[in-house]
N, C-alpha and C positions, 0 to 999 in steps of 0.2 A: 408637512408629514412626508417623511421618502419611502423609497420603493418599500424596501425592509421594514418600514413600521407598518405600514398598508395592509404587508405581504403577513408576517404577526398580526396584526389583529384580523383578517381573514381568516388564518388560522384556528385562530384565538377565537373565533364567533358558531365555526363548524364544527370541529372537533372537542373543541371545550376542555382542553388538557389540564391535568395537574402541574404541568410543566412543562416550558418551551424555552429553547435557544437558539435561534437563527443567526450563525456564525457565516458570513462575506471572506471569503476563501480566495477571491479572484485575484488578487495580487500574488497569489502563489502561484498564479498559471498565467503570465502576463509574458511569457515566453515561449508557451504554448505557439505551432504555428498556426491555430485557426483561433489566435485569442484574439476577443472581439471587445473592445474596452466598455460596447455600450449594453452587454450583458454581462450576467452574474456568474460565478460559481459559488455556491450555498451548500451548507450543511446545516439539518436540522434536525435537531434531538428535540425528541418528543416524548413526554411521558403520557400517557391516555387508555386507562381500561379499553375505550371503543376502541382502536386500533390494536391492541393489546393481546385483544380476543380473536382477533383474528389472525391466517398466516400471515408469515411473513412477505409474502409474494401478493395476496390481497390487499390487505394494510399499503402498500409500495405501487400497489395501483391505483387506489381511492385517494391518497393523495395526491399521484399524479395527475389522474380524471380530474380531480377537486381545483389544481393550478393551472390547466388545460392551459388557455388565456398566456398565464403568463412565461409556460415553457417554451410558447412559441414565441414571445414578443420579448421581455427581458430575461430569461435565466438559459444560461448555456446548458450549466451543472448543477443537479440536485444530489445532495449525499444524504441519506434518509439513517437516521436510527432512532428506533423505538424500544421504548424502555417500558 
């Protein structure tokens, strides 16, 4: 299983979405001067009443609190939108 399926079904177990897309964006910033090959840049569309209901600035921090772990060890860049 890799990072991204791990990183989805974590998701996938707390939030409980109607839908999810965790799209690997890092090869678009591989030119970046602090790109780091052994982390990520991510974006991920979520569809989820629970996050839904709340703002926008709440929601964008419960998921960050929630990846804590992995902000710090594999993901450079998170792109959040919630649908």
């Amino acid at each position: 299983m890799t990072f991204l399926d791990k990183l989805k079904k974590k998701i996938l177990d707390e939030f409980k979405p109607e839908e999810i897309l965790l799209i690997d964006n890092s090869k678009l910033h591989s030119k970046h001067k602090f790109f780091d090959s052994n982390k990520f840049h991510l974006k991920l569309t979520i569809k989820s009443q629970k996050l839904a209901s709340l703002n926008k600035i709440d929601a964008h921090k419960k998921i960050y609190s929630f990846l804590k772990e992995e902000m710090k060890e594999k993901i450079h860049a998170l792109e959040i939108e919630i649908t």
